[in-house]
C-alpha beads as a LAMMPS data file, in Angstrom:
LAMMPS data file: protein, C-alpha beads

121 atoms
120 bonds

1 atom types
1 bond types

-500.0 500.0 xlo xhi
-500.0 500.0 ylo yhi
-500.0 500.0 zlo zhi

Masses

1 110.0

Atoms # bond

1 1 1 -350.511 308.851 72.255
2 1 1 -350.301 305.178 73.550
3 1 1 -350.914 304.255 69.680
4 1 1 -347.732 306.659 68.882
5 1 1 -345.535 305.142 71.006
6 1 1 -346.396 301.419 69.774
7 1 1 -345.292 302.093 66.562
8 1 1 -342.300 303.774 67.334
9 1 1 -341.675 300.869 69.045
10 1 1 -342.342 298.507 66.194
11 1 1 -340.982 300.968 63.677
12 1 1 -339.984 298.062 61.377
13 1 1 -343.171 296.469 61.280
14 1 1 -345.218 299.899 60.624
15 1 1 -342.309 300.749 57.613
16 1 1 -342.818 296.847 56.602
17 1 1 -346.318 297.371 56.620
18 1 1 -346.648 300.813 54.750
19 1 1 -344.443 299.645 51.914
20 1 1 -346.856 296.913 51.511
21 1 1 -349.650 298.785 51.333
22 1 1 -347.729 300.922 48.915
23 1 1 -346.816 298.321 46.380
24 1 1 -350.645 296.723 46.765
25 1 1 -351.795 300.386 45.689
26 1 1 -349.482 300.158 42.409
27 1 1 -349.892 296.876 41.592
28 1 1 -354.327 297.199 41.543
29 1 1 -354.399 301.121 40.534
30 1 1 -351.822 301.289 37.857
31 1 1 -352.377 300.160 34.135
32 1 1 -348.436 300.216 33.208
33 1 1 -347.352 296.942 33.476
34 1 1 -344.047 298.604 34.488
35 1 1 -345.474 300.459 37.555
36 1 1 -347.263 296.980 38.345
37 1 1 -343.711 295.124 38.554
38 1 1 -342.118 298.508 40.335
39 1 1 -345.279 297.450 42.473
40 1 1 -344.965 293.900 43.058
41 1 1 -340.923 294.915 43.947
42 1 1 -341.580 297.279 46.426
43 1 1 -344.026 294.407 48.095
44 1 1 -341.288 292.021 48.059
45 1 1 -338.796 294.462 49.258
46 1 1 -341.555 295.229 52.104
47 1 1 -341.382 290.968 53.038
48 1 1 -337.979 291.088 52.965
49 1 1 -337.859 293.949 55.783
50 1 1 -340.172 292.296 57.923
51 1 1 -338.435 288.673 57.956
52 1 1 -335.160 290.307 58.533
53 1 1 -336.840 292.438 61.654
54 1 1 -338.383 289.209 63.171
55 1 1 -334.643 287.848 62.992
56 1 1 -333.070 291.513 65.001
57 1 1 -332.583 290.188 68.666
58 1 1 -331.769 293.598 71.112
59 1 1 -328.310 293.348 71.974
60 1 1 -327.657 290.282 69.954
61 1 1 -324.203 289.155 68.634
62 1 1 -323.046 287.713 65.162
63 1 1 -324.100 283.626 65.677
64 1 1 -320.035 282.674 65.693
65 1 1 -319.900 280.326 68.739
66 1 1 -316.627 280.458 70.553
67 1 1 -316.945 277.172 73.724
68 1 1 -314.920 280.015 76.046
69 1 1 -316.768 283.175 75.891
70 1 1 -320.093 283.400 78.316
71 1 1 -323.180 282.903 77.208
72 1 1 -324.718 285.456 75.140
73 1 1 -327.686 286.670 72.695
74 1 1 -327.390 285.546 69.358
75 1 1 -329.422 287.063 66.133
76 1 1 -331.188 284.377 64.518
77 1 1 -329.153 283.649 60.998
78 1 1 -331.980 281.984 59.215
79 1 1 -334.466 284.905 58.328
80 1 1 -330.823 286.401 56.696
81 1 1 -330.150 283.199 54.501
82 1 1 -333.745 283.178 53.310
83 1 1 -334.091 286.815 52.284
84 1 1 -330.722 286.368 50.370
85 1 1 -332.400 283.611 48.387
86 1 1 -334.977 285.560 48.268
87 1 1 -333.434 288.430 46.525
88 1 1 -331.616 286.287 43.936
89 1 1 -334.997 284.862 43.307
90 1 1 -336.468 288.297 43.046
91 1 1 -334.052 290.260 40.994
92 1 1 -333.967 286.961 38.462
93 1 1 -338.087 287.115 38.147
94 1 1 -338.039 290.753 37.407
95 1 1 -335.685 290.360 35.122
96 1 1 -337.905 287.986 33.251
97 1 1 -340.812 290.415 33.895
98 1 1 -339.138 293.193 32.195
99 1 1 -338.139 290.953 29.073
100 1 1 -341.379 289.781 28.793
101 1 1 -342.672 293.359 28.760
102 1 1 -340.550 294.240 26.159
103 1 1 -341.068 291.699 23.841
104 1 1 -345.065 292.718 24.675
105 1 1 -344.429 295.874 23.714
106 1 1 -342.842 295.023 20.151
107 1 1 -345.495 293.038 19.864
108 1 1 -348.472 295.026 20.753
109 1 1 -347.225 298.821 20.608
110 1 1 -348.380 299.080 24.074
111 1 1 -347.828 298.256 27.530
112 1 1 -351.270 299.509 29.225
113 1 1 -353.030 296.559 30.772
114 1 1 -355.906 297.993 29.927
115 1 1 -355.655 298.131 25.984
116 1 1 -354.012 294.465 26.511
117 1 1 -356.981 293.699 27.035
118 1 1 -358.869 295.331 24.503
119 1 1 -356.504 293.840 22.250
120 1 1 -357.504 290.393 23.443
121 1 1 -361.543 291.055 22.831

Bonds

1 1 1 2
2 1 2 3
3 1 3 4
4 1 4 5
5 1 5 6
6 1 6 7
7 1 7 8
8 1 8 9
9 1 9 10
10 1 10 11
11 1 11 12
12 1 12 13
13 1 13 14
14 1 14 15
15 1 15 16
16 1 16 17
17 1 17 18
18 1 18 19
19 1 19 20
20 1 20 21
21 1 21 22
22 1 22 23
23 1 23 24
24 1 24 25
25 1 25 26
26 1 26 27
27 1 27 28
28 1 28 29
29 1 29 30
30 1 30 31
31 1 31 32
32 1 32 33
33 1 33 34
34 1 34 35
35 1 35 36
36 1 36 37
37 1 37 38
38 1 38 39
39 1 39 40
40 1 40 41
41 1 41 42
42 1 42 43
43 1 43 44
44 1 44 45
45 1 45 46
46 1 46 47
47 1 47 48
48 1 48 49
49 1 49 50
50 1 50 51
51 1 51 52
52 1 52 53
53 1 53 54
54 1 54 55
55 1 55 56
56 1 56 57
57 1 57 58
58 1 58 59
59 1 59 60
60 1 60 61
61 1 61 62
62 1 62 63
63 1 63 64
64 1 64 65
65 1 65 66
66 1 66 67
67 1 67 68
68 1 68 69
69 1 69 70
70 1 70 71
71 1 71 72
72 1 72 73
73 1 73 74
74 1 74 75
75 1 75 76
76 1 76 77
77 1 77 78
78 1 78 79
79 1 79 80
80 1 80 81
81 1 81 82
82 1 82 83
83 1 83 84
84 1 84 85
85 1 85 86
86 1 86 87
87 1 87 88
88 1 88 89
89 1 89 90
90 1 90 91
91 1 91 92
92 1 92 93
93 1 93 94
94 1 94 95
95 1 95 96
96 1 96 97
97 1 97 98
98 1 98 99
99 1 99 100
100 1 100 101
101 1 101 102
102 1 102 103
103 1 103 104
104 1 104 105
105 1 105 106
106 1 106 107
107 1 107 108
108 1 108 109
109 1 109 110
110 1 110 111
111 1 111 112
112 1 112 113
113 1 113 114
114 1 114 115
115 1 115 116
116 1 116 117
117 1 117 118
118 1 118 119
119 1 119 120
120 1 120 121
């Protein structure tokens, strides 16, 4: 029970977590290459949760800074700046990814890693 209530607690964490471990299982399980990118996504869309939960501050404000209001909480801005990098960065490499498939596929009539690799021998 004590175990239950921890992650409840840390819900964002356990949902970070379990996405992780979901994308790890496509990315080493699946022979599609396109199930291995929808893989790797899900793992980056897993780090993004995470960095933007270690930025969440309970009862925290927007960081806009007025010199007469009382002091308050602020959320940290910084994780939020990085993971919208990180998206850009993200959506730009998958769309690379998926070109590149492509073009493997007119090339090679298949997209299985695993005849890739026959191919190869």
């Amino acid at each position: 029970m004590n175990l239950l209530i921890k992650l409840y607690l840390n819900f964002n964490y356990t949902v970070a977590m379990i996405l992780f471990l979901i994308g790890l299982y496509a990315v080493t399980s699946k022979s599609n290459l396109v199930k291995k990118l929808l893989g790797f996504n899900i793992m980056e869309t897993s780090v993004f949760l995470f960095f933007i939960s270690i930025g969440a501050v309970e009862g925290g404000k927007a960081p806009i800074i007025i010199e007469t209001a009382p002091k308050t909480l602020y959320v940290n801005p910084l994780p939020q700046a990085l993971i919208l990098t990180g998206i850009v960065v993200a959506v730009s490499t998958t769309a690379l990814a998926l070109s590149l498939i492509i073009k493997i596929f007119e090339h090679c009539k298949t997209i299985e890693a695993d005849k890739l690799r026959e191919m190869e021998e």
